[in-house]
N, C-alpha and C positions, 0 to 999 in steps of 0.2 A: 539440473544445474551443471555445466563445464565443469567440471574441476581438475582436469588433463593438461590445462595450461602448461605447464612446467616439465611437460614429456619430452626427451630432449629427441633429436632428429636420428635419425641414420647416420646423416653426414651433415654437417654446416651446410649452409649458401656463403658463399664471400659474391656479395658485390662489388660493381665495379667503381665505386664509391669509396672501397675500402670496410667497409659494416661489412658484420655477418650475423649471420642466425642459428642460433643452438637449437631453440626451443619454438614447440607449437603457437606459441603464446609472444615467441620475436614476432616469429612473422604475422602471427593476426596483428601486433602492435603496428609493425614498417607498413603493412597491407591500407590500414584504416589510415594511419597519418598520412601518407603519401599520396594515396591513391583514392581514398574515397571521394573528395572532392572534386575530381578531374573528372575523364575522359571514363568512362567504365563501360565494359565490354562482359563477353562469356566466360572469357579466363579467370578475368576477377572473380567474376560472382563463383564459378566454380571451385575457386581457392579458398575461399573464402567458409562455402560451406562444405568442404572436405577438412578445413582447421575446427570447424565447429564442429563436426560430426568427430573428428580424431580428439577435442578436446572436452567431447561428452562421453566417447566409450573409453577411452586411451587403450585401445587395443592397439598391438604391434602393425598390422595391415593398415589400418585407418590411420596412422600416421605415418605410413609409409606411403599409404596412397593423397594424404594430403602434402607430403612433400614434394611428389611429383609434379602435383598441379601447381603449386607453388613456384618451383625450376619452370615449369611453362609459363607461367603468366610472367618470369622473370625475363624469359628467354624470349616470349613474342614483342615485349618491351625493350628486347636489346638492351638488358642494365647487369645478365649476368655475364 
């Protein structure tokens, strides 16, 4: 079971909306409401299970590498 939710980032995302994101568990939140219903691609799915993999181990690396993919799935979106 996850229980890393609540691991906070490196560094925020601030979107260009104004929202930002602390925690592993923002952005699995903004990721699913936003974006599950739509258009999905490799970035998603890759963000997605880099949050889950950082929000089962909460090791330091795995949340630093799901935040990465997160800033790209942001960034191929043109929404950071």
């Amino acid at each position: 079971m996850a229980r890393f939710w609540e691991t906070e980032l490196l560094r925020p995302i601030w979107l260009h909306d104004g929202s930002w994101l602390a925690t592993v568990g923002d952005c699995g939140r903004v990721l699913l409401q936003r974006f599950s219903e739509g258009e999905k691609g490799p970035e998603l799915d890759s963000a997605l299970k880099a949050l889950v993999a950082a929000a089962e181990a909460g090791r330091p690396e795995d949340v630093a590498f799901a935040e990465r993919q997160v800033r790209l799935f942001f960034q191929v979106r043109a929404l950071l």
